[in-house]
N, C-alpha and C positions, 0 to 999 in steps of 0.2 A: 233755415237758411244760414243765420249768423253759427249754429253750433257745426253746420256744415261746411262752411269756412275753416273752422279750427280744425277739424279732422282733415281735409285736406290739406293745411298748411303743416298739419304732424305727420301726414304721409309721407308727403313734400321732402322732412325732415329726414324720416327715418331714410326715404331712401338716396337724399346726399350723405349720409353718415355712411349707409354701405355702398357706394356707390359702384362697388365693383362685385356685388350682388344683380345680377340682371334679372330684377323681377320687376311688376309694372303698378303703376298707379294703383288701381283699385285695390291691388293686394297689400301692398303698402299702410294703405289707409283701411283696411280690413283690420291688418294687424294692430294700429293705432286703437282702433276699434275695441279689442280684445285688450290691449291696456287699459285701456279707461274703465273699461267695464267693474271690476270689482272696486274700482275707488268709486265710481257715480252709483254702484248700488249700495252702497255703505253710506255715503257723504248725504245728509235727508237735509243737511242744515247746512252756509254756506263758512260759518266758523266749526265745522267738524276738523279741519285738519288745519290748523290755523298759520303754521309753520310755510305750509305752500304759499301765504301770502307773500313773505320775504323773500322766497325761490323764483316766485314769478317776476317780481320786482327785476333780482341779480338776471335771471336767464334773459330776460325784456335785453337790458342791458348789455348782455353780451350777446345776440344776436346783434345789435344795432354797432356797437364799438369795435367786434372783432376785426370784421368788413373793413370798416375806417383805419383802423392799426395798420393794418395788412396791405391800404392801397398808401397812408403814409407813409411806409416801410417803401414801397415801390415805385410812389412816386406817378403822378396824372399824368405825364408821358407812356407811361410802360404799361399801366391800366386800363388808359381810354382807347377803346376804340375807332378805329381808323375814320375820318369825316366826323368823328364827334366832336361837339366845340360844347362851348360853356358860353354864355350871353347873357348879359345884366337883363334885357328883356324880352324874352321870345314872345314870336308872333300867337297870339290869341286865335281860336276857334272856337267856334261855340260847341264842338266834340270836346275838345282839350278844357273848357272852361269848367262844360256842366260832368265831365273824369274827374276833373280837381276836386269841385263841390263837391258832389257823392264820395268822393276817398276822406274829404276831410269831414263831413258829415257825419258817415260810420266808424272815425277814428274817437271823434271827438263828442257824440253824444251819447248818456247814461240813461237817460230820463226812465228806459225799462226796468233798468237795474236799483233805482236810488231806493223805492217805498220795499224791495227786501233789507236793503242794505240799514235803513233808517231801518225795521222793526227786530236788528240785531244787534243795534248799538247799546251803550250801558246808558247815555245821554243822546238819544236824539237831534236834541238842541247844539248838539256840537256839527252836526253836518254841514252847514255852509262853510261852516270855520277852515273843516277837513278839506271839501272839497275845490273851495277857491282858494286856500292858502297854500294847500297840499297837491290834491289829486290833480285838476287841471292844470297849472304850472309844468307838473310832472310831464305829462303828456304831453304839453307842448314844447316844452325843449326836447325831448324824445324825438316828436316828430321835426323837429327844425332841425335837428343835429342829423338826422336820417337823412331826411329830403335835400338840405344844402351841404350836409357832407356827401353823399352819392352825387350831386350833380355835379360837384366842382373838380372830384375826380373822374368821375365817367362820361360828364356831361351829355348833351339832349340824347343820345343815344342807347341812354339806361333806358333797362326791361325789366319787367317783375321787381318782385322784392332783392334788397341791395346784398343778402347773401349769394344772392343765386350769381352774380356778377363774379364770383370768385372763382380762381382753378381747384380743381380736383387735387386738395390737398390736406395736410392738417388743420390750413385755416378753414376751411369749408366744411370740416369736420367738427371743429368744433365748435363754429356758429350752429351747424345745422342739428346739434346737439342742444345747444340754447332755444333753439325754435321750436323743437319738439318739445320739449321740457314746457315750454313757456304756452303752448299754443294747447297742451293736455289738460295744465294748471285751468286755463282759460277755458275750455271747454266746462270742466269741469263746476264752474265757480257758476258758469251761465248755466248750463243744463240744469245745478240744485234750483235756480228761480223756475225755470221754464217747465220743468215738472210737475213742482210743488204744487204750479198753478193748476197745472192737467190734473194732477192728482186731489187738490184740493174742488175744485169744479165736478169730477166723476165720483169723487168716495171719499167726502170730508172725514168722515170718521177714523178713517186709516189715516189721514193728512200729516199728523199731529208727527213732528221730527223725534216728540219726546214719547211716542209710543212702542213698549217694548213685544209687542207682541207680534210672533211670526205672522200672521195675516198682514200684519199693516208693513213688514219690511214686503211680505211677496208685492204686495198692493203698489208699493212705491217701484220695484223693481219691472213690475208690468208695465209701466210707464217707460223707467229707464229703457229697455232695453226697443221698443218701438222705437224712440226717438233717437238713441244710437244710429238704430238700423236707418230711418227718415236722414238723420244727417249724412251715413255714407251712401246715400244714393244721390242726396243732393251734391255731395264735394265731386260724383263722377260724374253728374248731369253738369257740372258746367267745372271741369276743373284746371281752372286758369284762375288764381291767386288773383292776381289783380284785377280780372275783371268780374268776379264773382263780389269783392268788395264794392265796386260800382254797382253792380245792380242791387244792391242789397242798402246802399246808401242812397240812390236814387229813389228808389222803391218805398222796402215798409222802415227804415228808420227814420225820413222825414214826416211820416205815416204815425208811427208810435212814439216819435220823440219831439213830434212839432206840433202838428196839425192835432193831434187826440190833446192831449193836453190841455190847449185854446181851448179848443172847443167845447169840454169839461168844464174851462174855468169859465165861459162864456156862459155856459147853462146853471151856474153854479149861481152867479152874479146875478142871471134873470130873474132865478127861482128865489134867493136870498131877501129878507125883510129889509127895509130899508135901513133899519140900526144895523143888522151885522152887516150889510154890503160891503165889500173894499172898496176903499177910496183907491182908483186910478185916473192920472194924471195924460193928459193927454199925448208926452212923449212916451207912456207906457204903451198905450191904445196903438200908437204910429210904430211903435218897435212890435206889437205882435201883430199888426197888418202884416206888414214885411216881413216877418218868416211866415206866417201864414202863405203869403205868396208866393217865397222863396221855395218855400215845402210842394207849394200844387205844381211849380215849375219842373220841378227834382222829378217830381213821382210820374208827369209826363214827359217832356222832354229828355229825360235825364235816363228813363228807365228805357226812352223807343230807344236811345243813343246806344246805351249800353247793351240792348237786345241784338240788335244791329253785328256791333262787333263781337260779340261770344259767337254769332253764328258764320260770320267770313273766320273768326278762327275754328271752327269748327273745319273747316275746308281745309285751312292750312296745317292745323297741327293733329287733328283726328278727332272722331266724333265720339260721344259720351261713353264712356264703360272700353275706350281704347285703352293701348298701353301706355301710353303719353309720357315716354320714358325719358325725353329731354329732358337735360339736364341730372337727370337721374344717375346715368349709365355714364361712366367715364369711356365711351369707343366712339367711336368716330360714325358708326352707321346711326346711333341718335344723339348727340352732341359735340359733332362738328363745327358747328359755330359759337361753340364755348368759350368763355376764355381760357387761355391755356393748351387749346387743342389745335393748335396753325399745323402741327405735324400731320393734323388733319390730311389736308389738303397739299401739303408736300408730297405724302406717299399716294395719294389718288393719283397724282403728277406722274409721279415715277412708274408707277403701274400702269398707266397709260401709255406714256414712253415704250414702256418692254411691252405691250400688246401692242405698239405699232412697229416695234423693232424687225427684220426683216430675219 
């Protein structure tokens, strides 16, 4: 699901980069597809191409700032859409609540990703250093520089990701070149853990990153290419960006990033002699009650919420393996309510006029 995510949002990409290319979702994310492919069957190890880590970084970056330049430049009058306002505190729902929790859930937990990452490090013991002095900071001004730069020029009435809010232009072009770039990088860095794992559980012996032997590259590439194919059915079984993030943060990341964990560390404790047991403190005990809770909440409440809305937008904007060219298509017959596109709706106007004209 998460590597299906990525391939849909590089579809996403490729097809605002051509936007006057009229070709449709699935094919898009086909094509995304057919790029990745020769870097994910080469990449066995998540430091084979190390360079991409810095590209991922900069392209992060320019998906998120281009957006913001561009409505600076233009200014929260000229941007935001008509009835949209900006409000120190908008009204709560428990839809709107448990959409926030699941976005910030799937943004902001790694717990899948740490034990490949710890067993590539030169120093292990450097990982908390990295990750709370570095990694998370990062991420959270990312996301605060996104979420309260979008809202204060677009205010409540932003959609999807804050690229998508832009006209059909060079800035759109080359945000939507940073997300592709950035969302392949990403694909790519998660599918070598997610593999490994497949591959190391079905045919340890091929596993091994540092084996040169054609058998163990086909062996890894058997895997790659299933889970390709697994991911672009899943970005066309639900391909709506932001609500594909929701169910996937509601769902199995409080699953595999909250709840497994505990519950490991719980049987860990039981099973442990009394000399090695860890000493926890009772504000430890009360802090992993509460995600604990927070997690069974997410995975019910959170996932019926979200199940709910991928299928009223299924009605509204077409069902799985459609063209779903919104946004896509700079024409008026699917991204009329674009911004940028009010000429839209002028010449529907005027065409209508001369069919009524006598």
């Amino acid at each position: 699901g998460l590597l299906g995510i990525y391939l849909l949002s590089a579809g996403k990409g490729l097809g605002m980069l051509f936007h006057t290319t009229e070709m449709c979702l699935p094919t898009w994310a086909a094509i995304a597809a057919c790029v990745l492919l020769p870097f994910a069957g080469t990449a066995r190890e998540m430091g084979t191409y190390q360079s991409l880590v810095w590209i991922n970084i900069i392209t992060l970056c320019g998906t998120v700032l281009i957006p913001l330049v561009y409505f600076v430049i233009e200014g929260a009058d000229a941007v935001r859409r008509e009835g949209s306002q900006m409000v120190m505190l908008a009204h709560l729902t428990p839809t709107g609540v448990l959409s926030g929790l699941s976005t910030f859930t799937f943004g902001m937990t790694s717990q899948f990703m740490l034990t490949e990452i710890i067993s590539e490090m030169k120093d292990p013991h450097e990982l908390p250093k990295a990750y709370v002095n570095i990694s998370a900071p990062f991420q959270l001004v990312a996301f605060m520089v996104a979420g309260l730069g979008g809202y204060y020029y677009l205010g409540d009435k932003l959609e999807g990701m804050i690229n998508e809010n832009l006209p059909f232009n060079a800035a759109l072009q080359a945000a939507a070149l940073c997300m592709l770039i950035h969302m392949l990088i990403s694909y790519l860095i998660k599918g070598v853990v997610f593999c490994r794992a497949v591959l190391t559980k079905a045919k340890q012996k091929y596993s091994s990153p540092d084996d040169p032997r054609k058998r163990s590259l086909a062996a890894w590439n058997a895997v790659v290419i299933p889970t390709l194919l697994c991911a672009w059915l899943f970005a066309n079984l639900v391909p709506f960006f932001g609500d594909a993030v929701d169910l996937l943060g509601a769902s199995f990341t409080p699953l595999s990033c909250w709840v497994m964990p505990i519950v490991m560390f719980l049987r860990y404790y039981v099973d442990a002699d009394e000399e090695e047991r860890p000493k926890v403190s009772i504000l430890e005990w009360i802090v992993m009650a509460a995600e604990m809770a927070l997690g069974l909440v997410l995975m019910v409440l959170g996932t019926k919420s979200s199940i709910e809305t991928i299928v009223s937008k299924w009605q509204v904007y077409g069902y799985p393996f459609e063209c779903h060219c919104q946004g896509l298509w700079s024409t008026c017959a699917c991204s009329a309510d674009h911004y940028g596109m009010d000429w839209c709706e002028i010449t529907a106007l005027a065409n209508a006029s001369l069919a009524n004209a006598p």
